[in-house]
C-alpha positions as CSV (number, residue, x, y, z in Angstrom):
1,X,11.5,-20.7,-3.8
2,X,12.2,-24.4,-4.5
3,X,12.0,-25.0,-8.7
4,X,10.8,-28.6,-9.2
5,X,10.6,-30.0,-13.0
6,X,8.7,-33.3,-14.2
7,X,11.1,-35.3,-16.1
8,X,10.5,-38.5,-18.3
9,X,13.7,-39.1,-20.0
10,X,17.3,-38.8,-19.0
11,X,17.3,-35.9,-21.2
12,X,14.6,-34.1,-20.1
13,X,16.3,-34.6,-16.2
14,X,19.4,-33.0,-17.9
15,X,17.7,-30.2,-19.0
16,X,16.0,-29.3,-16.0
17,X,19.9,-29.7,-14.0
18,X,20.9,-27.3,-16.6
19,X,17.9,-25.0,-16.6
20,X,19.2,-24.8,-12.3
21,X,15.9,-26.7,-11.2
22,X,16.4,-27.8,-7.7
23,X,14.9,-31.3,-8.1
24,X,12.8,-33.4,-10.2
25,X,9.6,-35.8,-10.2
26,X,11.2,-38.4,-12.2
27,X,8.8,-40.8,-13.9
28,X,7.7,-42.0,-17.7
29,X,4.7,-41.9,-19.9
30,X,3.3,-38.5,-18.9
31,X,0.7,-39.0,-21.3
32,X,-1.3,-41.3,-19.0
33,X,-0.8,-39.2,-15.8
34,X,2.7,-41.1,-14.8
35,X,4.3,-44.2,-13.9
36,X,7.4,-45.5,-12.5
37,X,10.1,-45.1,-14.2
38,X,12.7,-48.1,-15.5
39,X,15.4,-49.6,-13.5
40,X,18.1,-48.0,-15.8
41,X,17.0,-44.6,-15.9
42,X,16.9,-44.0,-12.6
43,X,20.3,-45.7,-12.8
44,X,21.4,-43.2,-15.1
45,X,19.9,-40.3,-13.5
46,X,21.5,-40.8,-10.2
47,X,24.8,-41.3,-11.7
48,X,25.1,-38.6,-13.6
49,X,23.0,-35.7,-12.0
50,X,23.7,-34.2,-9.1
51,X,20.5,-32.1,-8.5
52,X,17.4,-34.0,-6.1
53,X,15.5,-36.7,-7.9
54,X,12.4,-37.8,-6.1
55,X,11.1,-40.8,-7.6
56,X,7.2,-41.2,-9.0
57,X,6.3,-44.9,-7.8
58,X,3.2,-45.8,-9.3
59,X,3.2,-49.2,-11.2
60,X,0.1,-48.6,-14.0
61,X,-2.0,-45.6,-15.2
62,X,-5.5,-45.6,-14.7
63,X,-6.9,-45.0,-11.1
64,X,-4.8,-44.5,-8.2
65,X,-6.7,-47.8,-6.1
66,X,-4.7,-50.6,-6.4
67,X,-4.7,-54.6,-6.0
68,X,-2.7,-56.3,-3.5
69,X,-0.8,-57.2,-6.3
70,X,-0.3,-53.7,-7.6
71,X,0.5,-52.8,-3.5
72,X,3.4,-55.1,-3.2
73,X,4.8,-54.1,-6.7
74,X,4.9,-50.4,-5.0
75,X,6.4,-51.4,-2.1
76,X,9.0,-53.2,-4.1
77,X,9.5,-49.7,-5.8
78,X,10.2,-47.8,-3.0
79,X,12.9,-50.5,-1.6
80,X,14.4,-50.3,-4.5
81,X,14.9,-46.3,-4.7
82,X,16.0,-46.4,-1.2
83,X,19.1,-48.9,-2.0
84,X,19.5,-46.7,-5.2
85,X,19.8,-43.5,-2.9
86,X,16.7,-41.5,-4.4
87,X,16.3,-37.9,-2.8
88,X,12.3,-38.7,-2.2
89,X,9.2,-40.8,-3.2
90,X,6.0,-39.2,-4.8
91,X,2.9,-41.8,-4.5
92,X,-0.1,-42.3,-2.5
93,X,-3.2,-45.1,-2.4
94,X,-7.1,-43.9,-2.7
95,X,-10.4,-46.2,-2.1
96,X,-12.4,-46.5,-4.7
97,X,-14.5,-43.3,-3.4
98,X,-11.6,-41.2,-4.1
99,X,-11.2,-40.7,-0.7
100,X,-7.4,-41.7,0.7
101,X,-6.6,-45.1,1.7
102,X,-5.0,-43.7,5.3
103,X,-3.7,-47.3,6.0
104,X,-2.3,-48.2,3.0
105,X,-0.7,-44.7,2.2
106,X,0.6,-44.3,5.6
107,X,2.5,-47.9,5.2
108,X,3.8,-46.5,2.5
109,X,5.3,-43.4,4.1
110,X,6.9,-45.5,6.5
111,X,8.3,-47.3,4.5
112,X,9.9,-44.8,2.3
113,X,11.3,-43.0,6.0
114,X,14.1,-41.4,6.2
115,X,13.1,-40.4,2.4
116,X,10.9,-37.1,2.1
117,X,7.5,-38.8,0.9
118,X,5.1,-36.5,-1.3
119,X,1.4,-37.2,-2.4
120,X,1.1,-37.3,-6.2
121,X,-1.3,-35.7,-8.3
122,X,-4.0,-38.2,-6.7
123,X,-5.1,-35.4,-4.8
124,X,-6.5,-33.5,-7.2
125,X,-9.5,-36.6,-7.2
126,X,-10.4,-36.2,-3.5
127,X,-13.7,-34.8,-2.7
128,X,-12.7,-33.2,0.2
129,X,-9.8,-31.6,-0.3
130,X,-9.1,-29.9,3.3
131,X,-10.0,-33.4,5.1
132,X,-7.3,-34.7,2.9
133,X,-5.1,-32.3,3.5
134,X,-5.3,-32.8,7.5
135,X,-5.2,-36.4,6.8
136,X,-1.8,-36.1,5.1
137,X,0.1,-34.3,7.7
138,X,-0.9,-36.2,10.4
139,X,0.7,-39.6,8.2
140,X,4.0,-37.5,7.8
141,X,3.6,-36.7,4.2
142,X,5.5,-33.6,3.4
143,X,4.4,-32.3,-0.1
144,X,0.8,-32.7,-2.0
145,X,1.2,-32.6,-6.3
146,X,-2.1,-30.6,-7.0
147,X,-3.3,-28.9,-9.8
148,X,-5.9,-27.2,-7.3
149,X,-8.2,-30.0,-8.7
150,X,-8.2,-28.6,-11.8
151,X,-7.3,-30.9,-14.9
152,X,-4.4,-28.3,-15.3
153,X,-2.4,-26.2,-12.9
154,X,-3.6,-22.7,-14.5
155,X,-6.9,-23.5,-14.3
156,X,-6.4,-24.3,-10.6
157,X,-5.1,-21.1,-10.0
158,X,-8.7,-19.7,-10.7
């Protein structure tokens, strides 16, 4: 079993390298669901762990359908965690039916290639859950964040 920890701060990354996770989500503000986090703590992160860090890339809270602008901004992102040497990128596009946006998602995956790419917690507002789950594998996507649509992960386990 692969332990993966959500971390928002360079301490909280620390902790879960000392705790012997073997990777994290980084990201910030996990109040609001989650966004990407700064240029200098991912700086800090990769300089000074050594465990996997997989990078959230999601430029705003809110929903998870996104302007043109908001695209390119994400795009931008993932670029940037490549030259950094991330270990992975965790994002994802929906339509504003909550189903996924294959096109724009899939651009994304390729994009992110030879990095693992993982669905984030998007998922969890699909209707259809097993179409979504198809639709993901066939794009490449190697890991869905789900709470088993729950608003919590317990919950989901029900």
């Amino acid at each position: 079993m692969e332990i993966e920890i959500c971390a928002n701060s360079f301490q909280s990354a620390l902790n879960a390298q000392n705790a012997c996770a073997d990777r994290i989500e980084l990201c910030t503000e996990l109040a609001v669901g989650g966004v990407t986090p700064s240029y200098g703590l991912l700086k800090q992160v990769l300089s000074k762990l050594s465990i996997s860090v997989h990078v959230l890339i999601r430029p705003r809270s809110g929903d998870f359908c996104y302007s043109d602008d908001d695209f390119e901004i994400i795009k931008q992102d993932i670029n940037l965690c490549k030259k950094l040497q991330c270990d992975g990128i965790v994002s994802g596009v929906l339509h504003q039916d909550m189903t996924i946006d294959i096109q724009r998602t899939k651009e994304l995956v390729d994009l992110a290639d030879p990095l693992p790419f993982t669905f984030h917690r998007a998922f969890d507002s699909v209707p259809n859950p097993l179409q979504a789950v198809q639709q993901l594998d066939e794009m490449g996507v190697e890991r869905i964040l789900t709470s088993g649509q729950q608003s919590n992960a317990i919950d989901g386990l029900l």
